[in-house]
C-alpha positions as CSV (number, residue, x, y, z in Angstrom):
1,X,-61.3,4.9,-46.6
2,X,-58.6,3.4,-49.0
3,X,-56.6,6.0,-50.8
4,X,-57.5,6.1,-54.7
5,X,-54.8,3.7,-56.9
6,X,-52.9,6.2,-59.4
7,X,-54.0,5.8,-62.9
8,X,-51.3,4.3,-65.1
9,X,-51.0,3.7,-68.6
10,X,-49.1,1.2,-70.8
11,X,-48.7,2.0,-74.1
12,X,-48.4,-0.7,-76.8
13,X,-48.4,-1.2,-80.3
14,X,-47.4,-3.6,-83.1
15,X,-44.2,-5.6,-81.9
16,X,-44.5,-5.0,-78.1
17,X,-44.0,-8.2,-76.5
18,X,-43.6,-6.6,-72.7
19,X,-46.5,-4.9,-71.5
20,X,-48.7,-7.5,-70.2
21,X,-45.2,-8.1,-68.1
22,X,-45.6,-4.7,-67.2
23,X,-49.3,-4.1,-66.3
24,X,-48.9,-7.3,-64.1
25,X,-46.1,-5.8,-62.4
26,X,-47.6,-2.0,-61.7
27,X,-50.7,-3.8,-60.6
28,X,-48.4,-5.6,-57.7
29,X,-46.8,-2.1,-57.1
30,X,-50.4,-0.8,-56.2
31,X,-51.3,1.1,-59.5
32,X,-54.7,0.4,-61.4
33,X,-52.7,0.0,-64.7
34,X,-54.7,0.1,-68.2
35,X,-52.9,-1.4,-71.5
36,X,-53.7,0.7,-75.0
37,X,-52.9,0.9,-78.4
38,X,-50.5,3.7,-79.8
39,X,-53.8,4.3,-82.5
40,X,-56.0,4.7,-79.5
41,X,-53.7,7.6,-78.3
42,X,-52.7,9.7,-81.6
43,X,-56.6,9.3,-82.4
44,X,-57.5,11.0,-79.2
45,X,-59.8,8.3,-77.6
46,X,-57.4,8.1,-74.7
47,X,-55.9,11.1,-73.5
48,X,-52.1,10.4,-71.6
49,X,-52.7,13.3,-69.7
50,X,-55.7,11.8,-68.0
51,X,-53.3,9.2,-66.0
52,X,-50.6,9.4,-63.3
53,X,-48.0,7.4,-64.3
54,X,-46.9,6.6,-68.4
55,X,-44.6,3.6,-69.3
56,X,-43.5,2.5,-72.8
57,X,-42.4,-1.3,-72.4
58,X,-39.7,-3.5,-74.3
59,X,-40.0,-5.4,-77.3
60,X,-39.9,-4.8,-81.1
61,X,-42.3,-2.1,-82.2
62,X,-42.7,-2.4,-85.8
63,X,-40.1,-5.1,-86.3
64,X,-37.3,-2.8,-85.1
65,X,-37.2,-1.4,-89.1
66,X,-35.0,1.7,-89.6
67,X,-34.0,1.6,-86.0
68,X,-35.4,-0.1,-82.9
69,X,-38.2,2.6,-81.3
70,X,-37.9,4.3,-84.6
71,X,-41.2,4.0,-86.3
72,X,-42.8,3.8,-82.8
73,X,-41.7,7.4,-82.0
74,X,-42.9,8.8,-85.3
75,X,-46.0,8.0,-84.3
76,X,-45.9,8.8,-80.3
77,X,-44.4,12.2,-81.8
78,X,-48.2,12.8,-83.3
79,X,-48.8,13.5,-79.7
80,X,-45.6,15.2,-78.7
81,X,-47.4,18.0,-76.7
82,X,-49.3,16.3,-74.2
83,X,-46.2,13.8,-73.6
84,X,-44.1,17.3,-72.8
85,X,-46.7,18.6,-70.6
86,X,-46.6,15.3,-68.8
87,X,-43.6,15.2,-68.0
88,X,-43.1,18.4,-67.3
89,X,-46.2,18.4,-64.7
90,X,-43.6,16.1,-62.6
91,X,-45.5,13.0,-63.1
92,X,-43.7,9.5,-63.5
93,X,-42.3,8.5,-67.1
94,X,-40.5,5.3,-68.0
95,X,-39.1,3.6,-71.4
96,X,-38.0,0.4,-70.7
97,X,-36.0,-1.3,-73.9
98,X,-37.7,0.1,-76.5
99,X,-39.5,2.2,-75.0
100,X,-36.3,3.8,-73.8
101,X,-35.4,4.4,-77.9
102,X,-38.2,5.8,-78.4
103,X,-37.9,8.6,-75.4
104,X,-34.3,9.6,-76.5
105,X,-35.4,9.5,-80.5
106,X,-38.0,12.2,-79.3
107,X,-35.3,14.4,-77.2
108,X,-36.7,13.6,-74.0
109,X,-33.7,11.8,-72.5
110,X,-31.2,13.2,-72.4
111,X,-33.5,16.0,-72.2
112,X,-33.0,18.5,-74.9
113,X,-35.0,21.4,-75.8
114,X,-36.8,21.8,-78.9
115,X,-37.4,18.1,-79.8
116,X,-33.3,17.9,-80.5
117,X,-31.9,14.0,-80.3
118,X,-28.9,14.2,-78.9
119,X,-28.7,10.3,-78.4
120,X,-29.1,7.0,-79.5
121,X,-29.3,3.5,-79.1
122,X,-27.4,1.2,-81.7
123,X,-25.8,-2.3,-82.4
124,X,-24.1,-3.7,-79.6
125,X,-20.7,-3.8,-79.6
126,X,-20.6,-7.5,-79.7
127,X,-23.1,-7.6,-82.7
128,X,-25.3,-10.4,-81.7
129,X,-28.1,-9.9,-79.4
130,X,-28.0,-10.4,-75.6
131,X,-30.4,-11.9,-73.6
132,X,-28.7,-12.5,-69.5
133,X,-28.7,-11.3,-65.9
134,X,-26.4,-8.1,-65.6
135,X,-25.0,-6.5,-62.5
136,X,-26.1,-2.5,-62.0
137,X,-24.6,-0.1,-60.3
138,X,-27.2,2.4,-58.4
139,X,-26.0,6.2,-58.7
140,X,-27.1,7.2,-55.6
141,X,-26.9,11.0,-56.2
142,X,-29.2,10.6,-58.8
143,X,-32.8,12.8,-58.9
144,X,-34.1,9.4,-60.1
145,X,-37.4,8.7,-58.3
146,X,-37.4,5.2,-59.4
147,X,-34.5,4.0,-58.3
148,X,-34.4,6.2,-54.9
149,X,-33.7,3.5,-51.9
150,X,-32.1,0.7,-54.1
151,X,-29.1,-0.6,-52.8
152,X,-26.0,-0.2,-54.4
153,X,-25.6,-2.6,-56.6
154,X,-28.5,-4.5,-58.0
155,X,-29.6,-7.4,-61.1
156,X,-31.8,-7.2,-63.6
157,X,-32.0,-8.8,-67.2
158,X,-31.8,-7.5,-70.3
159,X,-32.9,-8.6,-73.7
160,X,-31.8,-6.4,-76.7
161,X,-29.7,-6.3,-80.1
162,X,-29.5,-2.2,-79.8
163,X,-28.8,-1.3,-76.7
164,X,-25.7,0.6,-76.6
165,X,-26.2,4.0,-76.0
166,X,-24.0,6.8,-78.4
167,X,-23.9,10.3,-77.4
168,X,-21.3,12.3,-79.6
169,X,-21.6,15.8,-77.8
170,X,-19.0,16.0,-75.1
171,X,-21.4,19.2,-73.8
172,X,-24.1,16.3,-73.0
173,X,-22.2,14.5,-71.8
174,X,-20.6,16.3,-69.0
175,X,-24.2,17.9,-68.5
176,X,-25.9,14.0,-68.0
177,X,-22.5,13.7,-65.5
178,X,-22.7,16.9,-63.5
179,X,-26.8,16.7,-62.8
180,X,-26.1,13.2,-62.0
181,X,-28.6,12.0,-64.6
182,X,-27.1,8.8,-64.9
183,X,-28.8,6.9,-62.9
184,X,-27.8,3.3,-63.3
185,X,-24.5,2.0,-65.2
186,X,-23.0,-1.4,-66.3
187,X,-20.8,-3.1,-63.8
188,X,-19.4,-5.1,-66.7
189,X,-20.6,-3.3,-69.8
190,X,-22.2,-5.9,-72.3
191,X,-23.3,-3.8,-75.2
192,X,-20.2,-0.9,-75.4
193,X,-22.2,2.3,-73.8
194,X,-20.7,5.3,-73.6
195,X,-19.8,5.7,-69.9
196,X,-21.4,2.3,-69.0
197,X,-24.7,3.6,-69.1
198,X,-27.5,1.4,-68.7
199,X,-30.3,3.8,-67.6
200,X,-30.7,7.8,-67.7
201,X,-33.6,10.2,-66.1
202,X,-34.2,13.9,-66.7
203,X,-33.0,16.9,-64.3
204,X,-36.6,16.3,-62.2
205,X,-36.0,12.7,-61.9
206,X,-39.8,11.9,-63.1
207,X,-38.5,10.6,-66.6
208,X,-36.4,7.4,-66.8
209,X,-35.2,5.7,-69.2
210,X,-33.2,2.0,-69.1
211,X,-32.4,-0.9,-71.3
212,X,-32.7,-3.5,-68.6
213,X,-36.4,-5.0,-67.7
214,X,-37.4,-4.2,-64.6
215,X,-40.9,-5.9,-65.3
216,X,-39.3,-9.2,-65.6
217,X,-38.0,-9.2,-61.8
218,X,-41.6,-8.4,-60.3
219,X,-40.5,-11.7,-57.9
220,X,-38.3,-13.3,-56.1
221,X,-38.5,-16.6,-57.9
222,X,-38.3,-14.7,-61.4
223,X,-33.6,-14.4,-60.3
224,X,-32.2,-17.4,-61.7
225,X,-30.5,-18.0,-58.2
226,X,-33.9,-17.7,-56.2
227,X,-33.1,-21.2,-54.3
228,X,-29.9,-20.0,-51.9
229,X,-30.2,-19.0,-49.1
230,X,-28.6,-15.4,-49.5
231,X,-31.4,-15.0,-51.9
232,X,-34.4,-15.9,-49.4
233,X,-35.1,-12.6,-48.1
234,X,-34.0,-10.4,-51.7
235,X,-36.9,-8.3,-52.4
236,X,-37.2,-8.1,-55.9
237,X,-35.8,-5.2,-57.5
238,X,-37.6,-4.7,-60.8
239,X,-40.9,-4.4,-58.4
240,X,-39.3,-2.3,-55.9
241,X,-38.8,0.7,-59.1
242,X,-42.3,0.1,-59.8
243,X,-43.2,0.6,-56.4
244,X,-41.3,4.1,-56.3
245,X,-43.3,5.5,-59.3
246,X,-46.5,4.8,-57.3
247,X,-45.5,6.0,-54.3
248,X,-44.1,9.2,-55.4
249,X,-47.9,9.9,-57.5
């Protein structure tokens, strides 16, 4: 008998130009992934704690007005309790992009207590938006279950116009340092991040959030150097962290 496919659930809305990316991708990693509206969630026809695994994808929800994952959040925060209690039941979270703004505008990364942001994503340093390959380094320390058994170093593309990530309080800092939180960083920082920071996870490891698209390395063929020969045999990585959400449910 085939063991049961975890439940996972992509949430979209207005603006999200990722999550058929996604659902393609978590299908390939073995989940039976479902795509629904953020109205479909804060009217209760579909309950997020009735799924394994939760992902908010990239794009632009609502045009990116006010602040990219800004409006988006005000409306995931209509169901702020049953997001908590999922993450807190240790099952797998990820914010990818935008998705990633929205989890840090609701205090969830770095994780905070009483809905406190203590983070945020803004204007890259260069002030134009970047769209290329980047070099990652893998912080192998990390509680991360998504990125557990990467290699060291890995690619993956990113795509944003706010993506540096600002964290004034030294306090969080060193706290996101000493629980090894960080889970990946810039090898050549592109947007200004405090500490190189490209992706951070909570101190259970089951929330993660990162500005580079994992969804859009789901193959081999998808890295722009697919045709040499060192590249032949690359699994690809934005697949494998996919992979390590399902296995871990």
């Amino acid at each position: 008998m085939k063991p049961k496919k975890p439940k996972a659930l992509i949430v979209r809305t207005a603006g999200i130009n990722c999550d058929i990316e996604t659902k393609q991708t978590l299908d390939l990693a073995g989940a039976q992934a479902e795509l629904v509206h953020t109205n479909e969630i804060t009217a209760g026809k579909t309950k997020i704690l009735n799924y394994d695994i939760l992902v908010f994808p990239g794009g632009f929800a609502y045009g990116d007005d006010i602040a990219g994952g800004k409006i988006w959040s005000v409306h995931i925060d209509k169901v702020y309790e049953d997001l908590k209690k999922f993450i807190e039941s240790g099952r797998p979270v990820m914010g990818i992009c935008n998705g990633f703004q929205v989890l840090t505008k609701l205090g969830f990364l770095p994780e905070s207590k009483d809905k406190k942001q203590t983070a945020s994503l803004t204007f890259n340093d260069c002030g134009v938006f970047i769209d290329k390959w980047e070099k990652l380094k893998v912080n192998k320390n990390s509680p991360c279950i998504f990125t557990k058994d990467l290699d060291d170093e890995i690619e993956l593309p990113i795509a944003h116009g706010e993506g540096k990530i600002v964290i004034d309080d030294k306090n969080v800092l060193a706290s996101l340092q000493k629980n090894n939180n960080i889970a990946l960083t810039y090898a050549n920082n592109p947007n200004g991040s405090v500490l190189d920071i490209a992706g951070i996870c909570n101190n259970k490891g089951n929330c993660f959030g990162l500005m580079p698209h994992p969804e859009r390395y789901a193959s081999q063929y998808q890295h722009p150097t697919w045709t040499r020969a060192e590249m032949k045999n690359k699994k690809a990585v934005g697949l494998e962290i996919f992979r390590n959400a399902v296995k871990y449910v």
